[in-house]
Jmol script that loads the backbone (N, CA, C; Angstrom):
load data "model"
ATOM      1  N   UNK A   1      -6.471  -3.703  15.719  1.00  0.00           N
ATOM      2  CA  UNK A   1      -6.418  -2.303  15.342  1.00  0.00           C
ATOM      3  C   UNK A   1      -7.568  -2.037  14.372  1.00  0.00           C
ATOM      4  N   UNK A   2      -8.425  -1.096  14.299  1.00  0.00           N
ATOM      5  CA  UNK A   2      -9.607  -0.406  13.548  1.00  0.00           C
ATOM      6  C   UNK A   2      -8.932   0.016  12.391  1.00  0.00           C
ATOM      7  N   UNK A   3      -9.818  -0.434  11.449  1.00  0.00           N
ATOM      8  CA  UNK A   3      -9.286  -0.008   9.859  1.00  0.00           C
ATOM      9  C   UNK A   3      -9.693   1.545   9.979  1.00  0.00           C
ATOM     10  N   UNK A   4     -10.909   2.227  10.792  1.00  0.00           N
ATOM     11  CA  UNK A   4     -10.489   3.405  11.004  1.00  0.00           C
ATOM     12  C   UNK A   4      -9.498   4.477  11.513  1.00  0.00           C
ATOM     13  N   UNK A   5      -8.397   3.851  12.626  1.00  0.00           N
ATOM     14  CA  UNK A   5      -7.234   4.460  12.943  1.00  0.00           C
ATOM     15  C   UNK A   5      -6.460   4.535  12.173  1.00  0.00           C
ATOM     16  N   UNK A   6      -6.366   3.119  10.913  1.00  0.00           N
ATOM     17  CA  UNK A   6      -5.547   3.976  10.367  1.00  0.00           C
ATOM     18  C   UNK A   6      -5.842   4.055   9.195  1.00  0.00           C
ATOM     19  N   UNK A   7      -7.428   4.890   9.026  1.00  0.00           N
ATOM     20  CA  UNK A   7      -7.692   5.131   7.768  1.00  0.00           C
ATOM     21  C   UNK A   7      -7.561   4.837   6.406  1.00  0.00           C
ATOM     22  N   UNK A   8      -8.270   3.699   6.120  1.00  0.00           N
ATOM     23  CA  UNK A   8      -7.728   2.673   5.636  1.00  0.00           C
ATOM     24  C   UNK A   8      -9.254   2.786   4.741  1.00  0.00           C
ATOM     25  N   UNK A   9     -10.224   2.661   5.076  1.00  0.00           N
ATOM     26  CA  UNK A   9     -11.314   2.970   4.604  1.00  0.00           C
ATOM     27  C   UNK A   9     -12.052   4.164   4.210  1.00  0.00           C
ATOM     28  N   UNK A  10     -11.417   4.981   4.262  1.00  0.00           N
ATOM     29  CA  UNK A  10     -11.546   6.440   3.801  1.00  0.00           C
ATOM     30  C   UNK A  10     -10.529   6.195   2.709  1.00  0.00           C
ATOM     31  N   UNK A  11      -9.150   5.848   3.091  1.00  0.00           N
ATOM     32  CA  UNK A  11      -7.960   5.916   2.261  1.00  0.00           C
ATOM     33  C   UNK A  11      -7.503   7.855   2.360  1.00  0.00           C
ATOM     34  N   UNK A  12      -7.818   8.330   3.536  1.00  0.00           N
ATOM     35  CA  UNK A  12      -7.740   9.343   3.676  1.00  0.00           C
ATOM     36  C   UNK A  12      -8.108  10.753   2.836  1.00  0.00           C
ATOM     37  N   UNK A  13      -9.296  10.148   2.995  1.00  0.00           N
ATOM     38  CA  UNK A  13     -10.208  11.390   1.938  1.00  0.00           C
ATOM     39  C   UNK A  13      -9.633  11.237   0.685  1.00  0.00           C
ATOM     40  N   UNK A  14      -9.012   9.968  -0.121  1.00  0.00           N
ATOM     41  CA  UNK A  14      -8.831   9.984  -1.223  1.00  0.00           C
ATOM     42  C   UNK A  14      -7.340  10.781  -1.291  1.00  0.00           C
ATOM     43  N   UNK A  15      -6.866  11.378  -0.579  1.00  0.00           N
ATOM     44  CA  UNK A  15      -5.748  12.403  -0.500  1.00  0.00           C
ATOM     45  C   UNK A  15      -4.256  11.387  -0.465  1.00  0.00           C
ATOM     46  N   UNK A  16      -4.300  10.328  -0.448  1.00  0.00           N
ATOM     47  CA  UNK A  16      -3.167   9.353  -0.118  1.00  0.00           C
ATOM     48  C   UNK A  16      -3.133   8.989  -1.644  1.00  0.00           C
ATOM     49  N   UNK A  17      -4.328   8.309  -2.200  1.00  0.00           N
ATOM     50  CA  UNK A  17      -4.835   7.520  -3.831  1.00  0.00           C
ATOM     51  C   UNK A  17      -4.187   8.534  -3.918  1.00  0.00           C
ATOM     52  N   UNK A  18      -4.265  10.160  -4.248  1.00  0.00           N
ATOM     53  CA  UNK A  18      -3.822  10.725  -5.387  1.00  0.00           C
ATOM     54  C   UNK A  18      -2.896  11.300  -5.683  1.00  0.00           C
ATOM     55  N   UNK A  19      -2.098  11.086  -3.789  1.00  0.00           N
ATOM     56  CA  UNK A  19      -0.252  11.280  -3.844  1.00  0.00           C
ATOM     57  C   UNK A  19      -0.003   9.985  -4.897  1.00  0.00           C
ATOM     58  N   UNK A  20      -0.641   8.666  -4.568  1.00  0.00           N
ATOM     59  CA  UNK A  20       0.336   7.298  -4.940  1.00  0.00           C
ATOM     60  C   UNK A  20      -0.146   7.548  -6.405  1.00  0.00           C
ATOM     61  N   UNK A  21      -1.085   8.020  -7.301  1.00  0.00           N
ATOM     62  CA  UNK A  21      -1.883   7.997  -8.474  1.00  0.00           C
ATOM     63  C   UNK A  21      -0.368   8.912  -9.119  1.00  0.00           C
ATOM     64  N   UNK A  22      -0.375  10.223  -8.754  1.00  0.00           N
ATOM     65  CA  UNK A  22       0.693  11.135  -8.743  1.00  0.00           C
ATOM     66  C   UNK A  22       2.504  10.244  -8.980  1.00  0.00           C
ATOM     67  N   UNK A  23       2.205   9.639  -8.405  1.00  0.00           N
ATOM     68  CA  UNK A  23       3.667   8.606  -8.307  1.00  0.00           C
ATOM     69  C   UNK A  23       4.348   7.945  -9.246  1.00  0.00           C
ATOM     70  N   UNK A  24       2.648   6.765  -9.061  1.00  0.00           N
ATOM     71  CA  UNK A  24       2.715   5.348  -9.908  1.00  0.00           C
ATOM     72  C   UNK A  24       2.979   6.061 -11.617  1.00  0.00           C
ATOM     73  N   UNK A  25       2.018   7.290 -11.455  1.00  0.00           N
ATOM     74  CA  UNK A  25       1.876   7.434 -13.360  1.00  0.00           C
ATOM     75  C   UNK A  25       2.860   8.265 -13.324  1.00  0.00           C
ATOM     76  N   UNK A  26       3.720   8.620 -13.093  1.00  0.00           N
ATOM     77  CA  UNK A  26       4.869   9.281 -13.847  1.00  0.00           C
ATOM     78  C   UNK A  26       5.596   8.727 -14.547  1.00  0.00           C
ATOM     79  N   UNK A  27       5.973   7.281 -14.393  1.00  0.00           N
ATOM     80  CA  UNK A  27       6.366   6.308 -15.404  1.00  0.00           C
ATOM     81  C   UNK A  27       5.866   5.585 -16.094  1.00  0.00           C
ATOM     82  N   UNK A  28       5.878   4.987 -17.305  1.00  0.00           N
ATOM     83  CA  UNK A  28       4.952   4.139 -18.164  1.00  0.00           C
ATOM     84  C   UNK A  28       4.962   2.519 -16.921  1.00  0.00           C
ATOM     85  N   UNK A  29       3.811   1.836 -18.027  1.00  0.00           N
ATOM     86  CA  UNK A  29       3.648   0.358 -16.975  1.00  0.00           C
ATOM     87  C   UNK A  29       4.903   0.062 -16.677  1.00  0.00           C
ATOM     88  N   UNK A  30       4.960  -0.380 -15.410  1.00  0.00           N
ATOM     89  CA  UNK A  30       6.277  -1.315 -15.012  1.00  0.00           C
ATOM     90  C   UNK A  30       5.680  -2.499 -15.464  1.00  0.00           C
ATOM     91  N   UNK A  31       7.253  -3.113 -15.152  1.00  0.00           N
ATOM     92  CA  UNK A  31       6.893  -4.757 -16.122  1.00  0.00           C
ATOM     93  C   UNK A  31       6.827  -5.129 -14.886  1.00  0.00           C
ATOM     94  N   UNK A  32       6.371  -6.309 -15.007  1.00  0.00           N
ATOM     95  CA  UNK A  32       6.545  -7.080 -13.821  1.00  0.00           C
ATOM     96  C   UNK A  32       6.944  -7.243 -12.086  1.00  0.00           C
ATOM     97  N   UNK A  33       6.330  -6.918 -11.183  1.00  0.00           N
ATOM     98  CA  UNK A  33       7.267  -6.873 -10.022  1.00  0.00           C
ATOM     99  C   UNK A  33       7.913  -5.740  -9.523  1.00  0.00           C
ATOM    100  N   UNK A  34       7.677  -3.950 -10.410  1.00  0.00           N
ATOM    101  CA  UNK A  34       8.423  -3.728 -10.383  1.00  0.00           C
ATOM    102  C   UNK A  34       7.099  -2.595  -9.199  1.00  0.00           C
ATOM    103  N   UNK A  35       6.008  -3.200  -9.680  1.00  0.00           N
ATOM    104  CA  UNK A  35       4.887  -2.157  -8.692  1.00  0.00           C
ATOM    105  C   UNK A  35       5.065  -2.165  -7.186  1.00  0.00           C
ATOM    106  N   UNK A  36       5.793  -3.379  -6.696  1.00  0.00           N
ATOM    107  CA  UNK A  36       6.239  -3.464  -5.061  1.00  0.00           C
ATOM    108  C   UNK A  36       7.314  -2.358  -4.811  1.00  0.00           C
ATOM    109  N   UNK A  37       8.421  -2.495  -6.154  1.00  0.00           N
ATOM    110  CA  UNK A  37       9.774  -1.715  -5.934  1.00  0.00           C
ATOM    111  C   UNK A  37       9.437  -0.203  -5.723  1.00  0.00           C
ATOM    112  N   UNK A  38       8.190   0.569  -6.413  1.00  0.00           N
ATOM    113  CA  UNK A  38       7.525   2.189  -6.776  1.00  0.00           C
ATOM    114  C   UNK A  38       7.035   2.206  -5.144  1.00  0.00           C
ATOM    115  N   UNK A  39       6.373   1.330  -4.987  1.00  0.00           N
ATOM    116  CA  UNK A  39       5.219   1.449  -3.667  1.00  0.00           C
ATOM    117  C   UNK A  39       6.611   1.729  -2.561  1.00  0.00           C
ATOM    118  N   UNK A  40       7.391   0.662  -2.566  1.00  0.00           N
ATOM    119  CA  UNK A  40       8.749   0.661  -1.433  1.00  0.00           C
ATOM    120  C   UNK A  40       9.360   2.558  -1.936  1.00  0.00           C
ATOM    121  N   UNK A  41       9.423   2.864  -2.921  1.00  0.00           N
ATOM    122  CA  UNK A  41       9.881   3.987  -3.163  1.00  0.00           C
ATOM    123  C   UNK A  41       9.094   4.786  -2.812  1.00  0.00           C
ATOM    124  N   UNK A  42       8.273   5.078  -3.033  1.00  0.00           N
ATOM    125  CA  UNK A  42       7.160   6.241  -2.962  1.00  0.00           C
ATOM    126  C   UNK A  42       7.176   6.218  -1.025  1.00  0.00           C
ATOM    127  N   UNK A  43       6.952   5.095  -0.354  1.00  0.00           N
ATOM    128  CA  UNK A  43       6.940   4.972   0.974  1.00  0.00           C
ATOM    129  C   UNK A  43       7.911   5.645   1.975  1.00  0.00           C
ATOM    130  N   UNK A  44       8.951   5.370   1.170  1.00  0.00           N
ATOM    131  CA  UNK A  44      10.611   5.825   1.655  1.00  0.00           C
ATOM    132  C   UNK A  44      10.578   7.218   1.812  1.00  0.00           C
ATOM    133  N   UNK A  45       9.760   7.771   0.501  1.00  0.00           N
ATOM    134  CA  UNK A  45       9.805   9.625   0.268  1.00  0.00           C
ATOM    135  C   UNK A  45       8.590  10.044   0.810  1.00  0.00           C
ATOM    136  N   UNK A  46       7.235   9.359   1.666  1.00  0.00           N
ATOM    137  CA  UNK A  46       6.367  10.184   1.562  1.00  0.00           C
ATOM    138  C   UNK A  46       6.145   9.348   2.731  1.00  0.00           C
ATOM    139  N   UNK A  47       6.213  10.332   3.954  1.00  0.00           N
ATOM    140  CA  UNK A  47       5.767   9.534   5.556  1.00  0.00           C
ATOM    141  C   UNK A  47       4.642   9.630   5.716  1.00  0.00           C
ATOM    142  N   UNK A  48       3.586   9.843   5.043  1.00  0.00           N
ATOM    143  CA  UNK A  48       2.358   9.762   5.031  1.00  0.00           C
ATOM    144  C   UNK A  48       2.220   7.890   4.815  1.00  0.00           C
ATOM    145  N   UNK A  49       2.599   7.475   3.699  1.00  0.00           N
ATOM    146  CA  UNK A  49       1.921   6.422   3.153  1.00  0.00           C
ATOM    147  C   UNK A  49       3.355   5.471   3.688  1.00  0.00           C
ATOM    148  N   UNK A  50       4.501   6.079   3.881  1.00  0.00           N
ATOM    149  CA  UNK A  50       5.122   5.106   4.715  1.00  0.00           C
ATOM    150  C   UNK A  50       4.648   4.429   6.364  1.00  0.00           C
ATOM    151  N   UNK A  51       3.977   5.782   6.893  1.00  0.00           N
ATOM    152  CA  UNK A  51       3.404   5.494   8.212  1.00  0.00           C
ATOM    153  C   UNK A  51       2.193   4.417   8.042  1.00  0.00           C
ATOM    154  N   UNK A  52       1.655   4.704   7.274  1.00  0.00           N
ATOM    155  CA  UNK A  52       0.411   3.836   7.237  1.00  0.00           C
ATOM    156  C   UNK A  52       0.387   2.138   6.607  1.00  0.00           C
ATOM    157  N   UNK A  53       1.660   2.304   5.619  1.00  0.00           N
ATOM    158  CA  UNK A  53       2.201   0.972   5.269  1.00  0.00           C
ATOM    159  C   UNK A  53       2.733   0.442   6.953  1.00  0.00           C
ATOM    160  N   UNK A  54       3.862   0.756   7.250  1.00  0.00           N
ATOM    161  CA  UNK A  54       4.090   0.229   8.646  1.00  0.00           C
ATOM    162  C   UNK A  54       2.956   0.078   9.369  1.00  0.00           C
ATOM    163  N   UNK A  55       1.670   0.432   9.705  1.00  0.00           N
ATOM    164  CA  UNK A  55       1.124   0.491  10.707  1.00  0.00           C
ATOM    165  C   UNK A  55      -0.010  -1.333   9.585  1.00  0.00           C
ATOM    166  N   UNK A  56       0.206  -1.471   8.858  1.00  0.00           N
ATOM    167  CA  UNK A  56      -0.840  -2.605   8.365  1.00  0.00           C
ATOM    168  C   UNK A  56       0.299  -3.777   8.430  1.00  0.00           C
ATOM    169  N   UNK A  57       1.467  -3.424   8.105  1.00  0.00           N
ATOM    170  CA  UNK A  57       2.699  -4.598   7.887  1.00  0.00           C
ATOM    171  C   UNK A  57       3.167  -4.885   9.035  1.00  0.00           C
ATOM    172  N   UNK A  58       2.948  -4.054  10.192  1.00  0.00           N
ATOM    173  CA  UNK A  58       3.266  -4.225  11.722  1.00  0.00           C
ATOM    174  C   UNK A  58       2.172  -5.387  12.129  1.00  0.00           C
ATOM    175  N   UNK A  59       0.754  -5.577  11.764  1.00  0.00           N
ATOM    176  CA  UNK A  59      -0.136  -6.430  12.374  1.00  0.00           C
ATOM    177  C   UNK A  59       0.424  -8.007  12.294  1.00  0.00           C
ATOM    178  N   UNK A  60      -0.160  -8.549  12.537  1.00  0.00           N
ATOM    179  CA  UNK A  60       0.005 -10.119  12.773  1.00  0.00           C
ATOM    180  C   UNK A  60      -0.530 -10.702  11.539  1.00  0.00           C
ATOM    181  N   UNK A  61      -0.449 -11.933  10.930  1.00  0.00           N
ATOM    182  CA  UNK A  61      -0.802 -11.935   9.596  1.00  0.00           C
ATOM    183  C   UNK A  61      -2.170 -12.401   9.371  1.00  0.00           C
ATOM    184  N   UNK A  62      -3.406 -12.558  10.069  1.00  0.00           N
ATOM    185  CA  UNK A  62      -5.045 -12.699   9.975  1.00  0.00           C
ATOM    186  C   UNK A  62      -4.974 -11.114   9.752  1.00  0.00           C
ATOM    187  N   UNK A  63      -4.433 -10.318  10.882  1.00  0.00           N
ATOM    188  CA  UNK A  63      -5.063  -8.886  10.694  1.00  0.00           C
ATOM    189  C   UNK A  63      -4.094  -8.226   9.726  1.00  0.00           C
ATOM    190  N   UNK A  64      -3.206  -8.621   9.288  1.00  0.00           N
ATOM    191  CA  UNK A  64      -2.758  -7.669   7.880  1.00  0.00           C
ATOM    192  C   UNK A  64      -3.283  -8.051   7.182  1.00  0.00           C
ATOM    193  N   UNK A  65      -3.953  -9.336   6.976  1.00  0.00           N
ATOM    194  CA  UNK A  65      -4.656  -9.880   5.421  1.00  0.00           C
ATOM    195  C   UNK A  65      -5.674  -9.223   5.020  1.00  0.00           C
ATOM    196  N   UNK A  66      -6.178  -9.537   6.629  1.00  0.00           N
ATOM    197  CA  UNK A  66      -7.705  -8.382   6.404  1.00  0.00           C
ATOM    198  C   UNK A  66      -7.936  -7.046   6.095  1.00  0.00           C
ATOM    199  N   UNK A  67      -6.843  -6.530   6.901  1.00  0.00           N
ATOM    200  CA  UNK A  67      -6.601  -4.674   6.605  1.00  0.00           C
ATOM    201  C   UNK A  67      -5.851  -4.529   5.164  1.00  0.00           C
ATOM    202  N   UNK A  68      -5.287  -5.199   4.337  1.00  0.00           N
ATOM    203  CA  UNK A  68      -4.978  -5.492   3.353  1.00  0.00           C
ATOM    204  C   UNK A  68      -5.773  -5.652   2.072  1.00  0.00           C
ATOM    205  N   UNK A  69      -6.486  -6.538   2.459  1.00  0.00           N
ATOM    206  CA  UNK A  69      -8.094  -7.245   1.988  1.00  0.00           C
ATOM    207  C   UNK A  69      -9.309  -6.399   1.966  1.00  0.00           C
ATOM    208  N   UNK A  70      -9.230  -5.891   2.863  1.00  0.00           N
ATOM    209  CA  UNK A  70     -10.118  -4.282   3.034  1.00  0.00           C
ATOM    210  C   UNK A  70      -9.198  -3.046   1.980  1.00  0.00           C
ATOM    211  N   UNK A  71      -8.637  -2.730   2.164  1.00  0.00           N
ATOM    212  CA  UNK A  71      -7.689  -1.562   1.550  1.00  0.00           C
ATOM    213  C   UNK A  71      -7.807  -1.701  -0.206  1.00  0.00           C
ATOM    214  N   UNK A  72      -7.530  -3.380  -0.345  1.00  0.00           N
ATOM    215  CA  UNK A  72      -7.911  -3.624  -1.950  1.00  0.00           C
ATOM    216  C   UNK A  72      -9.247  -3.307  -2.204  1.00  0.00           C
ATOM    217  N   UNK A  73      -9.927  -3.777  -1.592  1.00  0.00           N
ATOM    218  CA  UNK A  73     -11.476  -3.470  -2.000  1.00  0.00           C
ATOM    219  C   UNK A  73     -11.801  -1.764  -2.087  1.00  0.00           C
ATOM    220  N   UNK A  74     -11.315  -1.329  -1.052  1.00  0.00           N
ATOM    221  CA  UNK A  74     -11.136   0.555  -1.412  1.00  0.00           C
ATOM    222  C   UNK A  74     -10.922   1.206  -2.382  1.00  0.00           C
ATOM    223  N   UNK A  75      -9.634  -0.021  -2.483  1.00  0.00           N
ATOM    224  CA  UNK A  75      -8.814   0.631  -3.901  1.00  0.00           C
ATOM    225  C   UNK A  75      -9.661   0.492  -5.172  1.00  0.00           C
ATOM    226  N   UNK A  76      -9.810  -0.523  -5.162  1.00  0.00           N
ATOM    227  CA  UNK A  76     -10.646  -1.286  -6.268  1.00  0.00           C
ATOM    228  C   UNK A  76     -12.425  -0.239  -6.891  1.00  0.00           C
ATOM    229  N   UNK A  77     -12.669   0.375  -5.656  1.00  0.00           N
ATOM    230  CA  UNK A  77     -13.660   0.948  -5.716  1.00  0.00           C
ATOM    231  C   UNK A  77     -13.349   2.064  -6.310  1.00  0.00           C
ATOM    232  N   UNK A  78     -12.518   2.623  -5.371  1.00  0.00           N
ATOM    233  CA  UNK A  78     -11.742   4.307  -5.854  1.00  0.00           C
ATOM    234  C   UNK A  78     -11.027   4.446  -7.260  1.00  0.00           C
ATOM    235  N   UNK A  79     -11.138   3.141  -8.107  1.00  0.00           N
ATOM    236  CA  UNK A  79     -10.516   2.945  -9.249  1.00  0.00           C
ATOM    237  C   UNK A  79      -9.405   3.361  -9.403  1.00  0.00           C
ATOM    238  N   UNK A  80      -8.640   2.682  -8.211  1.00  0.00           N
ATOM    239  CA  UNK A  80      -7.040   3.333  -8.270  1.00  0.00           C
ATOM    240  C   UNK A  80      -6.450   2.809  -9.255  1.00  0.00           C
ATOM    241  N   UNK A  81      -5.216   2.942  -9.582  1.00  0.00           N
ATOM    242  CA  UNK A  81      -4.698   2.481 -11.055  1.00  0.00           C
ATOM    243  C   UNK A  81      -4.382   1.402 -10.583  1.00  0.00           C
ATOM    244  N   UNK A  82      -4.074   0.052 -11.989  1.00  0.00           N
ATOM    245  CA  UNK A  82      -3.896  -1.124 -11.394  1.00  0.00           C
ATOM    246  C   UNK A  82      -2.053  -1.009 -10.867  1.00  0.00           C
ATOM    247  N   UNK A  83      -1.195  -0.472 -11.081  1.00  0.00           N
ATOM    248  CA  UNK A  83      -0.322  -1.128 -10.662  1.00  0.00           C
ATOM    249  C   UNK A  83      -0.315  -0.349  -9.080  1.00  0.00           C
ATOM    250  N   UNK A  84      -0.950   0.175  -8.737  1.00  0.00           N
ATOM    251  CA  UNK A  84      -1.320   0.182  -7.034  1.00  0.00           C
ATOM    252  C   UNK A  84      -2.101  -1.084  -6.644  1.00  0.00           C
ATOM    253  N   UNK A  85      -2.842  -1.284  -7.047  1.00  0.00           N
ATOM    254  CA  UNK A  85      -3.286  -2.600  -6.280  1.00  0.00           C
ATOM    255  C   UNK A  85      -2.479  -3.753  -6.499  1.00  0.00           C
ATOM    256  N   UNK A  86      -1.965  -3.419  -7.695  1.00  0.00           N
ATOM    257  CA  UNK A  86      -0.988  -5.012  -8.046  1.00  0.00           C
ATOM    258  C   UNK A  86       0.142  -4.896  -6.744  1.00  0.00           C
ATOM    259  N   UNK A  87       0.778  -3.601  -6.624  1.00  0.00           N
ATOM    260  CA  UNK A  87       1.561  -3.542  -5.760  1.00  0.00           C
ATOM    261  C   UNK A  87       1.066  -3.974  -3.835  1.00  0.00           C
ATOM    262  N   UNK A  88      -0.261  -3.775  -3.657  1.00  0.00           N
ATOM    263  CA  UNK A  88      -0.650  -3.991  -2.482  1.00  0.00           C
ATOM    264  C   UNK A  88      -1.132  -5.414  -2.578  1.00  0.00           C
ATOM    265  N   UNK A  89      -1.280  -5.317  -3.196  1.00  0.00           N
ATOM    266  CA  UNK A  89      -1.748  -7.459  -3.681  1.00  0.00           C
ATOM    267  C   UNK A  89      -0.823  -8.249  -3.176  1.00  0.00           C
ATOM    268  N   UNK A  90       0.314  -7.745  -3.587  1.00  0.00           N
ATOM    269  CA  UNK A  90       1.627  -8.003  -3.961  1.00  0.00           C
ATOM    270  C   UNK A  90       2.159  -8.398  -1.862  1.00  0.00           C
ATOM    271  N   UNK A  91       1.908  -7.383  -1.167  1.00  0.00           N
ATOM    272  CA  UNK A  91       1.771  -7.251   0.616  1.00  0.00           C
ATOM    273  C   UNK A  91       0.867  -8.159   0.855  1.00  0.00           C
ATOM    274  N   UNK A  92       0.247  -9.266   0.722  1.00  0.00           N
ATOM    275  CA  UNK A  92      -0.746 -10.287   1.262  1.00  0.00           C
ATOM    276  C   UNK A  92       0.533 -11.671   1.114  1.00  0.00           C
ATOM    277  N   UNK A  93       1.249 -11.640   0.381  1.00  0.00           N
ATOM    278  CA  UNK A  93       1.868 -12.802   0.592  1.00  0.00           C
ATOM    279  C   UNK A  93       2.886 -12.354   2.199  1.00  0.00           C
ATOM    280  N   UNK A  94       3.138 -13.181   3.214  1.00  0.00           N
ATOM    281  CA  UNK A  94       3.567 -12.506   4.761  1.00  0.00           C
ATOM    282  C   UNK A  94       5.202 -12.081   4.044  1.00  0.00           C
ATOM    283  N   UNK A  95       6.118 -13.163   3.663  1.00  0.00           N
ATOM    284  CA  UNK A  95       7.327 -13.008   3.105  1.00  0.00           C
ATOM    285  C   UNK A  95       7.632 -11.794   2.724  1.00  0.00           C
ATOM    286  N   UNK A  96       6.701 -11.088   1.646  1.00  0.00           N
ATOM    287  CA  UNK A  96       6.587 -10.339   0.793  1.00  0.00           C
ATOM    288  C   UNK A  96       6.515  -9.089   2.237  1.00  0.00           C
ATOM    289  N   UNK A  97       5.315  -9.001   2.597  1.00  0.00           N
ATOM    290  CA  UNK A  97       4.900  -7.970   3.846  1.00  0.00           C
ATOM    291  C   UNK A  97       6.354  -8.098   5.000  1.00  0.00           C
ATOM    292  N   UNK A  98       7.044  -9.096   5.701  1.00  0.00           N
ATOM    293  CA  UNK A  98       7.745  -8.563   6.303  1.00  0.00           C
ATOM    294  C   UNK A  98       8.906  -7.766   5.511  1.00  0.00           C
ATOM    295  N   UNK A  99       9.200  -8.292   4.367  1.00  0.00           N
ATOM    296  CA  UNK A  99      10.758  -8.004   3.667  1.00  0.00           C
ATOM    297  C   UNK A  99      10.309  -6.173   3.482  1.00  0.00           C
ATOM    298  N   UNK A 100       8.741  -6.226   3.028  1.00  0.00           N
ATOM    299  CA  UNK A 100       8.401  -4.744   2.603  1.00  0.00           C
ATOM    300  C   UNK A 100       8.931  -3.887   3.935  1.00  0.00           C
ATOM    301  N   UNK A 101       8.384  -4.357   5.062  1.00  0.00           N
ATOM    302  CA  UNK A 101       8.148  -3.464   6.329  1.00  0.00           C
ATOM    303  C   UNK A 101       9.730  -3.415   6.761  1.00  0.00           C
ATOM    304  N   UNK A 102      10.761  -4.131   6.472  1.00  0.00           N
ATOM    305  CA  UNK A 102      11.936  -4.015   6.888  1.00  0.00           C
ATOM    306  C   UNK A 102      12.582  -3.215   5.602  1.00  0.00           C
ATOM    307  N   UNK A 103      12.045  -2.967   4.653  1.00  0.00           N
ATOM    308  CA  UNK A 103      12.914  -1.832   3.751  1.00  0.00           C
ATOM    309  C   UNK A 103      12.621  -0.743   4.168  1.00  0.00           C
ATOM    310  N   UNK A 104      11.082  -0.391   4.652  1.00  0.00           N
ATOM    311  CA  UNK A 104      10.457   1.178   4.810  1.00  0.00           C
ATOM    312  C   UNK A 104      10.639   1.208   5.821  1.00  0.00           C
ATOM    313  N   UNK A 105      11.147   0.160   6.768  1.00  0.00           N
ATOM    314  CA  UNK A 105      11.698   0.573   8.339  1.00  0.00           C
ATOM    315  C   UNK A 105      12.861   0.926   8.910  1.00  0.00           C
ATOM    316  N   UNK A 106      13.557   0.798   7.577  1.00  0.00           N
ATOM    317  CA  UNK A 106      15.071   1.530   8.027  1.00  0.00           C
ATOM    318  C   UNK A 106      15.509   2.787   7.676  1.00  0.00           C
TER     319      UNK A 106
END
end "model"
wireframe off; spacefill off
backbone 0.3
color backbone group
């Protein structure tokens, strides 16, 4: 699958960063672990970034690492806040990525 289908390298004109930017900062730092639990939340309420989580956690695990691996580097650029990337960091371990894709898939 093309990191352009599912816009992944745009990060969708920036318009996705600043729903999840919008999200993440409404609460002070989470401690620990808790940036997977916001991302699983935010996903649940917003089928934008739930669709597009499913569509990277659906791949096989070379091509989620990579579309993953790509997406951080986006992020990283777009100076998204860290507990978004901690939270997508967090989707490179597979364990981690299926358990995610079976919460936002029900």
């Amino acid at each position: 699958m093309a990191l352009e289908s599912l816009n992944i390298t745009g990060f969708r004109s920036r318009t996705m960063l600043e729903k999840l930017k919008n999200l993440f900062l409404r609460s002070p730092e989470s401690p620990d672990g808790e940036e997977l639990v916001m991302l699983v939340s935010v996903a649940r309420e917003n089928p934008d970034i739930r669709q597009q989580l499913i569509s990277v956690l659906s791949q096989e695990d070379f091509q989620r690492a990579s579309l993953l691996n790509t997406w951080l580097t986006q992020l990283r650029l777009q100076q998204a806040p860290q507990p978004i990337i901690t939270a997508i960091h967090r989707l490179t371990d597979p364990q981690v990525a299926e358990r995610t894709l079976e919460l936002i898939s029900a």
